[in-house]
C-alpha positions in Angstrom: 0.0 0.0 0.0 2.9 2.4 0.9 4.7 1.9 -2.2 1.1 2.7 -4.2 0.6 5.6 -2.1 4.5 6.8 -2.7 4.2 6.2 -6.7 1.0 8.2 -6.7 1.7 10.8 -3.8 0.1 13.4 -6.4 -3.4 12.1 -5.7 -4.4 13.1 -2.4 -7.1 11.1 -2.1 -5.1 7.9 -1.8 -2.9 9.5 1.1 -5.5 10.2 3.2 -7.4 7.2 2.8 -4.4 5.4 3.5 -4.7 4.8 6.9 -8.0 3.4 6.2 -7.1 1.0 4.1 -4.5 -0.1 5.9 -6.7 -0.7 8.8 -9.6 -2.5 6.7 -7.0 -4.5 4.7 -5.6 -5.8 8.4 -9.2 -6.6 9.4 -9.5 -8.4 6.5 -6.8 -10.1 6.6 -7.4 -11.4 10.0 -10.9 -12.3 9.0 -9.4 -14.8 6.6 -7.6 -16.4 8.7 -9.9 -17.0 10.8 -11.8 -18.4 8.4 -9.1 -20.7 7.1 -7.9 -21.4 9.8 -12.3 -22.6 11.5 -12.7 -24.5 8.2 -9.5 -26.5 8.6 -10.7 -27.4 12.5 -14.2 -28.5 11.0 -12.4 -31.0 8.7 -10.1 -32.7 11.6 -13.1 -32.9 13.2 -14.4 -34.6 10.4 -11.3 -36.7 10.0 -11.3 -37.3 13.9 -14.7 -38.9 13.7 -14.1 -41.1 11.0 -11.0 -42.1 12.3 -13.1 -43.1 15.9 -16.0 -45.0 14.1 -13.3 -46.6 12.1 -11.2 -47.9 15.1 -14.6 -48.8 16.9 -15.4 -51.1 14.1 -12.2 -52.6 14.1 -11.8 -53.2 17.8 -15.5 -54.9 17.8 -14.7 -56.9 14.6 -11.4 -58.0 17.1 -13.2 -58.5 20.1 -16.0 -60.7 17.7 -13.3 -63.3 17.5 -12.6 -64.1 21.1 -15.3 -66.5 21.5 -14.0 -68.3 18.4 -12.7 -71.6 19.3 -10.0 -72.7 15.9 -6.6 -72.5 16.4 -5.8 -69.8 14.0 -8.5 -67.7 14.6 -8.0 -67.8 18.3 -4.2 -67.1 17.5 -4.7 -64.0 15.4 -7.4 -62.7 18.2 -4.3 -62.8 20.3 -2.1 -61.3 18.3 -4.6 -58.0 17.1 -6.4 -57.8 20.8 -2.2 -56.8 21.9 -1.9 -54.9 19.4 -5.1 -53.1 20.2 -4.3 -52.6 23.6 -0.9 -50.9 22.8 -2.5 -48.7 20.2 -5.5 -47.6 22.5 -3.6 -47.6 25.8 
């Protein structure tokens, strides 16, 4: 804005407006951000959610397969349930 103001210093309207400006464009700017800045927390929100129902799915899927009585399928019960635990704390 200054360098506008300096290459046009004849037009008086643009240096006493400048101030203005300067202050709107600042408001503006801030307003922006904001905005950026509230849609990118909707969308790991979002992300969180899915994420959640994802894991939830998964970890009753797992948990469907401790009743099961074959060797294998008991074994990788075992093996994903530890995993779980670690992962979820």
């Amino acid at each position: 804005m200054g360098a506008f103001t300096k290459a046009d210093k004849s037009e008086q309207v643009y240096s006493a407006k400048l101030g203005d400006i300067e202050k709107l464009l600042e408001s503006l700017q801030v307003g922006l951000h904001r905005s950026k800045v509230s849609q990118m927390v909707a969308s790991l929100e979002a992300s969180d959610c899915e994420r959640d129902d994802a894991l939830s799915t998964l970890t009753g899927f797992v948990k469907a397969f401790s009743r099961v009585k074959e060797a294998t399928s008991k074994e990788a019960y075992d093996k994903l349930s530890k995993l779980l635990e670690i992962m979820l704390g």
